[in-house]
C-alpha positions as CSV (number, residue, x, y, z in Angstrom):
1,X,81.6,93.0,103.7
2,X,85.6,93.2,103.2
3,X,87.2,95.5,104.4
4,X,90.6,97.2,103.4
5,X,92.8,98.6,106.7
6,X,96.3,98.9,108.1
7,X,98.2,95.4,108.2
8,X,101.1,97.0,109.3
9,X,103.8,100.0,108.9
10,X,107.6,100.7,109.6
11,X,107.3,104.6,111.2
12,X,109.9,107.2,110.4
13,X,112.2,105.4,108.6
14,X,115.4,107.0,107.4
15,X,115.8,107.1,103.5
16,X,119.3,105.9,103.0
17,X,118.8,105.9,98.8
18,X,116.9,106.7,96.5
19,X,117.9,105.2,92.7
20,X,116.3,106.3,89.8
21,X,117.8,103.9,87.4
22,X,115.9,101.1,89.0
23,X,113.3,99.7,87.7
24,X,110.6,100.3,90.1
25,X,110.1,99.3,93.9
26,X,111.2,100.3,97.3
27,X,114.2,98.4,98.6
28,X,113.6,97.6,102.2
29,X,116.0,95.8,105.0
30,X,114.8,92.4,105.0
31,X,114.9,92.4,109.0
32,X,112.3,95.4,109.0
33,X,110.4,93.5,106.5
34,X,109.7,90.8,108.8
35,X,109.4,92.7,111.8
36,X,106.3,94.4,110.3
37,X,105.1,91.3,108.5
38,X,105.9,92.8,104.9
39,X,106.2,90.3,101.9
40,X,108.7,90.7,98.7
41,X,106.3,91.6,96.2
42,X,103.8,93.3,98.7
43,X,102.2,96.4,97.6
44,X,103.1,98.9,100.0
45,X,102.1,102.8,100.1
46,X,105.0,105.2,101.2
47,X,104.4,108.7,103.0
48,X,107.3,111.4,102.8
49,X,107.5,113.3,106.0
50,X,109.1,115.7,104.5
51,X,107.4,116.6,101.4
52,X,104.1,115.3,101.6
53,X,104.6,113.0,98.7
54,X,102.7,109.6,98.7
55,X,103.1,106.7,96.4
56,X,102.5,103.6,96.1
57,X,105.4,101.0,95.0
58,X,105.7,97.2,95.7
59,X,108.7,96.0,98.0
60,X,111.9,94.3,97.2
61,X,114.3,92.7,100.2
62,X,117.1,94.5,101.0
63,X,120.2,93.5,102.6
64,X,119.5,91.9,106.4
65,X,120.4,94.5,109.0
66,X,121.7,97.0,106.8
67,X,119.1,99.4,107.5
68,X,118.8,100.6,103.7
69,X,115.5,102.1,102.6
70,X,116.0,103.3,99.0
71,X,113.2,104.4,96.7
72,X,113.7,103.4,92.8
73,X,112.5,104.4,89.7
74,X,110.2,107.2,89.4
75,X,109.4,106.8,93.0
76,X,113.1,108.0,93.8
77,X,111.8,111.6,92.7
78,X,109.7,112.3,95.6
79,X,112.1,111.7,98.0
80,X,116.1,112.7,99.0
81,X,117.9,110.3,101.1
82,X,117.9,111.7,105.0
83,X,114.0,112.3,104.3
84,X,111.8,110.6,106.9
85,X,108.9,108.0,105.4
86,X,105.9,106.2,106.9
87,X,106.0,102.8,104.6
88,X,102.3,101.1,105.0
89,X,100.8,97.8,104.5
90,X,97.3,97.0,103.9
91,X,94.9,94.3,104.0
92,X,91.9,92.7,103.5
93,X,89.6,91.4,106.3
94,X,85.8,90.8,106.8
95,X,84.1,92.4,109.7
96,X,84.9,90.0,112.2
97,X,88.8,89.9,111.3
98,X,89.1,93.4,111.2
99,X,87.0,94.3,114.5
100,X,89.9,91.7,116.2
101,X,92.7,92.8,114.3
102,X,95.6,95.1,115.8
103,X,98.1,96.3,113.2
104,X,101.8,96.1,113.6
105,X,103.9,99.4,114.1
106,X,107.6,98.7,114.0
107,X,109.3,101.8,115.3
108,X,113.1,102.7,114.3
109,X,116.0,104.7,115.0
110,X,117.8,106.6,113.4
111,X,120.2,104.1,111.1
112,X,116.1,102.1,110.6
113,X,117.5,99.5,113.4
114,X,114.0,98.2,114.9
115,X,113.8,100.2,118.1
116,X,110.1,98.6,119.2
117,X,107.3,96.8,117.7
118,X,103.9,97.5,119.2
119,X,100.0,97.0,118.2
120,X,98.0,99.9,117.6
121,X,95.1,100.3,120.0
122,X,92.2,102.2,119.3
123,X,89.7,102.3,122.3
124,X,90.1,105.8,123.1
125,X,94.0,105.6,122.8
126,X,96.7,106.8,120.1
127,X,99.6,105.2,118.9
């Protein structure tokens, strides 16, 4: 059996933009990218804090340690920059992978500067 779960997520990340005459995409800082092991091209889903919105977009690098996160296209209509967004990555794994597997939560301030990356844990523990 595969399995779909969480690869990884950036938590309560700052919008900085949101641009409606892009074509699509999230634009994320490529230094958050890496530290939650996020591809260009990746399909990534987005939660709004905020709103309750969710999409799903695919991700674009953004400048390195800029700290932008900026919605575009149609995307940019559920959220206002200043709103606060879970971004999401997902997976596939068999049964053995996934029973081993501890996704990656990179945790940021207020500006999306990475604050702390942890694992997720989930023998009778939250994040």
């Amino acid at each position: 059996m595969i399995l779909n779960l969480l690869k990884s997520k950036i938590h309560c990340a700052t919008v900085t933009e949101a641009n409606l005459k892009y074509m699509g995409s999230i634009t994320i800082d490529e230094a958050l990218m890496e530290a939650a092991h996020i591809l260009p091209n990746e399909r990534v889903q987005v939660v709004n804090n905020n709103n309750g919105a969710r999409l799903e977009t695919y991700v674009i690098p953004g400048p390195r340690n800029s700290g932008v996160i900026c919605l575009n296209g149609s995307a940019a209509r559920m959220v206002q920059p200043e709103d606060i967004v879970i971004i999401m990555a997902y997976a596939f794994f068999d049964e053995k992978e996934a029973a081993a597997y501890k996704p990656t939560v990179v945790m940021v301030d207020e500006k999306n500067a990475v604050k702390e990356i942890r694992s997720i844990e989930y023998h009778g523990q939250t994040e």
